[in-house]
MARTOR-561798 format. One line per field, with one value per atom (N, C-alpha, C): residue number from 1; residue in three letters; atom name; x, y, z. Coordinates in Angstrom, 1 decimal, decimal comma. Atoms other than C-alpha are relative to their C-alpha. Layout:
// residues N
num	c(NUM  ...)
residu	c(ALA  ...)
atome	c(CA  ...)
u	c(X  ...)
v	c(Y  ...)
w	c(Z  ...)
This chain:
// residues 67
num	c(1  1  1  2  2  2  3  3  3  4  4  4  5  5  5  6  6  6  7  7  7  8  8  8  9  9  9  10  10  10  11  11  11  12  12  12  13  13  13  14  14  14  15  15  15  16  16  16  17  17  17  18  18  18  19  19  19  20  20  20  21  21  21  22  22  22  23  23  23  24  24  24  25  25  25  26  26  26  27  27  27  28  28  28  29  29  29  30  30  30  31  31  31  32  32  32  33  33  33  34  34  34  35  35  35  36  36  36  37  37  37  38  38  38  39  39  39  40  40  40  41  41  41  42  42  42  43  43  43  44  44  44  45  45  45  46  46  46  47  47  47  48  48  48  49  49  49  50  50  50  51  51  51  52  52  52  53  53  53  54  54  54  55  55  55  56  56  56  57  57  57  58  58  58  59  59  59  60  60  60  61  61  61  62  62  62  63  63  63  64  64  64  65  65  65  66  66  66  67  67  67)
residu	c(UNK  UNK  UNK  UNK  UNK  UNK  UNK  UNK  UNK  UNK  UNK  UNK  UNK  UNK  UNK  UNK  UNK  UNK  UNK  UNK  UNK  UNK  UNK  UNK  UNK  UNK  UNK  UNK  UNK  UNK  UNK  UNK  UNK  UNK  UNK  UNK  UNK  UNK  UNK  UNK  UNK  UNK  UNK  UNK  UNK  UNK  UNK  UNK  UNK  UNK  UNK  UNK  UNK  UNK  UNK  UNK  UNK  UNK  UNK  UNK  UNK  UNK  UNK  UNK  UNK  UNK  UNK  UNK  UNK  UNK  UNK  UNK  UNK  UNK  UNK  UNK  UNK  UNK  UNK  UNK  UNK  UNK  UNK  UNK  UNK  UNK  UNK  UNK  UNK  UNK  UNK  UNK  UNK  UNK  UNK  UNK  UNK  UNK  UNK  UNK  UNK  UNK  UNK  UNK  UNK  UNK  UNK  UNK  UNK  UNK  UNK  UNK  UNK  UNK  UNK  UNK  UNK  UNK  UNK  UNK  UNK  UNK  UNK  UNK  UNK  UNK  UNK  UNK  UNK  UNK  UNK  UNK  UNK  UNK  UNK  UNK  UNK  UNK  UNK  UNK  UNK  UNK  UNK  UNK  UNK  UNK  UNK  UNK  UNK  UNK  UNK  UNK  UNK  UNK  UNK  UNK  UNK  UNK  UNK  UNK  UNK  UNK  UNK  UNK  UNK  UNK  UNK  UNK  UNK  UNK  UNK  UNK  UNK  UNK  UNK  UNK  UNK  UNK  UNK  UNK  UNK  UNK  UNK  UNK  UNK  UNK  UNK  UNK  UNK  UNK  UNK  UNK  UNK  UNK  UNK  UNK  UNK  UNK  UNK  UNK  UNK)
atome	c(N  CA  C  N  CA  C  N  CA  C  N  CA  C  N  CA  C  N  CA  C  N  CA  C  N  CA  C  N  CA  C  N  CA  C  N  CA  C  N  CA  C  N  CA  C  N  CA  C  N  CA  C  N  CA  C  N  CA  C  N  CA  C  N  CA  C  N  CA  C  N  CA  C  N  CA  C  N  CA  C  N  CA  C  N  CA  C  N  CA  C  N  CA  C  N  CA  C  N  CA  C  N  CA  C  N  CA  C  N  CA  C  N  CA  C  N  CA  C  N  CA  C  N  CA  C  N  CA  C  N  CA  C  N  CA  C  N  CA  C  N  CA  C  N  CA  C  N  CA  C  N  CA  C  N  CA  C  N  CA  C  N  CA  C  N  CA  C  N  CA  C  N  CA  C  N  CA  C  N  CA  C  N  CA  C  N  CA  C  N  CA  C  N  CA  C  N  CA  C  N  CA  C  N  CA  C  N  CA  C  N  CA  C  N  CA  C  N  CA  C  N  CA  C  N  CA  C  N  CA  C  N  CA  C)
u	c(0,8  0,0  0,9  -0,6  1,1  -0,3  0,3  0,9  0,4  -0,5  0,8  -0,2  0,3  0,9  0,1  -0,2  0,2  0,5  -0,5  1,8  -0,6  0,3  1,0  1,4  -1,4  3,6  -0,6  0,3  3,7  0,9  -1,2  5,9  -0,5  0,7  6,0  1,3  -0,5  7,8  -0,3  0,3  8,2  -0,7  0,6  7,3  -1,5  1,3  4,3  -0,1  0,4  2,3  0,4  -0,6  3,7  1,5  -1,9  7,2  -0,4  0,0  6,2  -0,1  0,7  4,6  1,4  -0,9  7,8  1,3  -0,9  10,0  -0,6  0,7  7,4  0,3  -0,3  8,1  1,8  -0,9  11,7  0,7  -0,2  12,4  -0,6  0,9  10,2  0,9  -0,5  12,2  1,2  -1,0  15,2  0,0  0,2  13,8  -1,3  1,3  10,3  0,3  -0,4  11,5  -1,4  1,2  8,9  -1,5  1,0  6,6  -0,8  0,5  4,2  -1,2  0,5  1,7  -0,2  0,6  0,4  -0,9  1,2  -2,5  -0,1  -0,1  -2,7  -1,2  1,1  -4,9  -0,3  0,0  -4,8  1,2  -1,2  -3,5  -0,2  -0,1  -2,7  1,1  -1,3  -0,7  -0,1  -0,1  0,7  0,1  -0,2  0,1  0,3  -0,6  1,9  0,1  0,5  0,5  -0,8  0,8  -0,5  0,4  -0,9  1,8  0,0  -0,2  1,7  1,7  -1,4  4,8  0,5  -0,1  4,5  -1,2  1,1  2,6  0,5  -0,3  2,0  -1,0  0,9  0,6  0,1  -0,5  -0,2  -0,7  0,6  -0,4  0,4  -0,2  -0,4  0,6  -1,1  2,3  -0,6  0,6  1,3  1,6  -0,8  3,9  0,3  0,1  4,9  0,9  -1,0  6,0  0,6  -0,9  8,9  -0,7  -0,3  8,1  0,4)
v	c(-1,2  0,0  1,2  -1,0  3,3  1,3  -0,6  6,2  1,8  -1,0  9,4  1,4  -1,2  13,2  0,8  -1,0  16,6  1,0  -1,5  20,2  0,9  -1,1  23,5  0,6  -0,9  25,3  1,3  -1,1  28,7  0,4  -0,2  30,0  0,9  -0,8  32,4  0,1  -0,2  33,4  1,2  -1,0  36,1  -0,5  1,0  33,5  0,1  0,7  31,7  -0,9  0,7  29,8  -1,7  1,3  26,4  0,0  0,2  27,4  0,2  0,2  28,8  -1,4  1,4  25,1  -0,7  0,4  23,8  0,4  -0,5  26,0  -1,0  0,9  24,6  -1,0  1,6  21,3  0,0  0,5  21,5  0,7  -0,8  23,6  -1,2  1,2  21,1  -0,8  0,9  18,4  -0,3  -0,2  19,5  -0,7  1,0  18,5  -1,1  1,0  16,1  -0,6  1,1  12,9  -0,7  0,7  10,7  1,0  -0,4  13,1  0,0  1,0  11,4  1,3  -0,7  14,5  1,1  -1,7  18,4  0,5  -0,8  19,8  2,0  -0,9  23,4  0,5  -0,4  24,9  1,4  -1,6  29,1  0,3  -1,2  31,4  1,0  -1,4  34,6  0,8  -1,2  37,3  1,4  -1,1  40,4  1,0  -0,7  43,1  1,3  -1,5  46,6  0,6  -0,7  49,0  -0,2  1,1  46,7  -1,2  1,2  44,1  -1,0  1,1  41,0  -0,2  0,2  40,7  -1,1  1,2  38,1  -0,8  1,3  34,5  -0,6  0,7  33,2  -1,4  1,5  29,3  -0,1  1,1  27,8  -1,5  1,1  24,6  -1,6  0,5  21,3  -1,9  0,8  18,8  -1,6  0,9  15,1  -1,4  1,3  12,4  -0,9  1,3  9,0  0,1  0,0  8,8  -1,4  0,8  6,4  -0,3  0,7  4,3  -0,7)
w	c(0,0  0,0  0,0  0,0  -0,8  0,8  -0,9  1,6  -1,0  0,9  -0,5  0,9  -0,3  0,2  -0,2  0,9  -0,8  0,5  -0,5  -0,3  -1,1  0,8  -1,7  -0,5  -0,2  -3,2  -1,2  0,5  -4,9  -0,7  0,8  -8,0  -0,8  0,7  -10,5  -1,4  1,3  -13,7  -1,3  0,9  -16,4  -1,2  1,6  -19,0  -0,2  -0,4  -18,5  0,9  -1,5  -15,8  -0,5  0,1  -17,7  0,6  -0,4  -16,9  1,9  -1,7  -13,3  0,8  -0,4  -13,0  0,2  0,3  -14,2  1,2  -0,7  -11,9  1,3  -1,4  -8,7  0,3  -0,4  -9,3  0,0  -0,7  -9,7  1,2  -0,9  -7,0  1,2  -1,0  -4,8  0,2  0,2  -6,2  0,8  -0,9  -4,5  1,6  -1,2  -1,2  0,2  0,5  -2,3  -0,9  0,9  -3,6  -0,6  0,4  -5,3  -0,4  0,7  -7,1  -0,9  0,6  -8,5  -0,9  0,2  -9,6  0,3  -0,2  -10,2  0,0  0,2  -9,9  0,1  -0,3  -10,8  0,5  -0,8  -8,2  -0,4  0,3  -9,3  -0,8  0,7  -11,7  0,3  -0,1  -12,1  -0,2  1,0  -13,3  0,7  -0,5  -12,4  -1,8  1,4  -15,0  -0,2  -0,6  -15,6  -1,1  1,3  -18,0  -1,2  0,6  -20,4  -0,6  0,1  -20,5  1,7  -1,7  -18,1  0,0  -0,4  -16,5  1,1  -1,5  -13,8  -0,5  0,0  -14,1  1,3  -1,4  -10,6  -0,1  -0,5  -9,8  1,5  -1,4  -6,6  -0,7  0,7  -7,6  1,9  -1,3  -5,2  -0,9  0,5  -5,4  1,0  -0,7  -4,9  0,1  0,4  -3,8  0,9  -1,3  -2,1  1,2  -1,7  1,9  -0,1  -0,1  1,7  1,9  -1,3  5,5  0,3)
């Protein structure tokens, strides 16, 4: 049986909310081994004048507890 679990985490990027997504998870990765899925929970963007300039996610990171 597998014992799974989720965190939230929060990222952003000048790109787009794929790369932010992309940045979340490897940044996670660093200390959350075994991450098995993403769910992006919210977007959003920061916008300045009339150019978006910031893409923010919180998205929620799903993965297995080694016991």
């Amino acid at each position: 049986m597998a014992v799974l679990k989720v965190i939230e985490v929060l990222a952003n990027s000048d790109k787009s909310w794929e790369d932010a997504t992309r940045k979340a998870v490897k940044e996670a990765s660093k200390t959350v081994k075994n991450i098995k899925s993403v769910y992006v929970k919210e977007q959003s963007a920061i916008v300045n004048g009339d150019n978006v300039t910031e893409f923010r996610v919180n998205i929620k990171l799903t993965f297995e507890v080694n016991y």
